[in-house]
N, C-alpha and C positions, 0 to 999 in steps of 0.2 A: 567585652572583648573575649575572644576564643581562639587557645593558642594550639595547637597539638604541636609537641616538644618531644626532642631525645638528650638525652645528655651524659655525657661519661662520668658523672658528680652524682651525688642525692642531694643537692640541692642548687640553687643560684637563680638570682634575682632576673628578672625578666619586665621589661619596659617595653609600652608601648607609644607610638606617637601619633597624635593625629596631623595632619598638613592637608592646607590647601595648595594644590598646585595650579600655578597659570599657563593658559596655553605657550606664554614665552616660557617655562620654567622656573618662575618665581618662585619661591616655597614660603610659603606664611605657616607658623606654627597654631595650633588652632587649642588641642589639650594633650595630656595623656595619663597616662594609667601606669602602675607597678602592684606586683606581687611574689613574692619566695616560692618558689616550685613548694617548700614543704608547707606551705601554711596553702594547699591548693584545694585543698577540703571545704566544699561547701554544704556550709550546715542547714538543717530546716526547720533550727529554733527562731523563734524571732529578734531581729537584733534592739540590741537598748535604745539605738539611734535610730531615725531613717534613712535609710540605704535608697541605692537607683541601683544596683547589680547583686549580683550575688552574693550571700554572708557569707564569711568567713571570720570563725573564731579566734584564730590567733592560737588557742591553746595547747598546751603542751601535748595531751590526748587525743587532739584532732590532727598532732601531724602527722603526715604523706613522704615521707621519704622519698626520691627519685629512686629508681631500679635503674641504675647503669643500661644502657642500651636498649630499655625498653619506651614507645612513647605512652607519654600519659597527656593530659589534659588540663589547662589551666584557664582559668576564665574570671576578671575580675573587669572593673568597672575603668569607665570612664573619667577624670575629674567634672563636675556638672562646667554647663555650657560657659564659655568662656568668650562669649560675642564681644564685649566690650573689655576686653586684656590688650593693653598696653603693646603687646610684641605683636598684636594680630592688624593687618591692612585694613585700613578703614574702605577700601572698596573691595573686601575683599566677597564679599556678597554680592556684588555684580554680573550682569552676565557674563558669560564667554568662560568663567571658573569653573575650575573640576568640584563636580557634586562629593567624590570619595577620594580618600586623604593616603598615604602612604603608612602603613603597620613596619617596624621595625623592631624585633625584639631582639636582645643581646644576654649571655645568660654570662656571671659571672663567676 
């Protein structure tokens, strides 16, 4: 996920969601994603863990403060595939479904 951002703060949390929408307007939750505008540093060490997106250290040294009024860029992963989650329609993989999902990001 790839956000371009402004924000009057140097920092604030940023969410995103994935949904599938039906042609009636059903909305199934499908995953999503967060990350702190200052931890928006991605590094090009390898991480301890296996990652599906971009690393990001966490550390005190790799943060990014926001610049008030400036946009900057934030890009962090997905939760992995969540086809069999409990809140997701079991047909919701059928045809006549929207292939791409609605991004909603909220900074706080």
């Amino acid at each position: 996920m790839s956000l371009k951002i402004a924000s009057t703060h140097t920092d604030g949390a940023f969410y995103a969601y994935l949904e599938d929408v039906a042609p009636d307007g059903t909305v199934v939750y499908l995953t999503e994603g967060e990350l702190r505008g200052v931890h928006r540093h991605v590094s090009d060490e390898t991480a301890a863990v296996a990652e599906f997106g971009p690393h990001h250290t966490y550390l005190r040294e790799d943060a990014e403060p926001l610049v008030a009024g400036e946009v900057a860029e934030i890009t962090f992963d997905l939760l992995a595939d969540l086809n069999d989650h409990p809140r997701r329609a079991p047909d919701s993989r059928g045809a006549g479904r929207s292939r791409c999902g609605n991004v909603r990001a909220c900074a706080l």
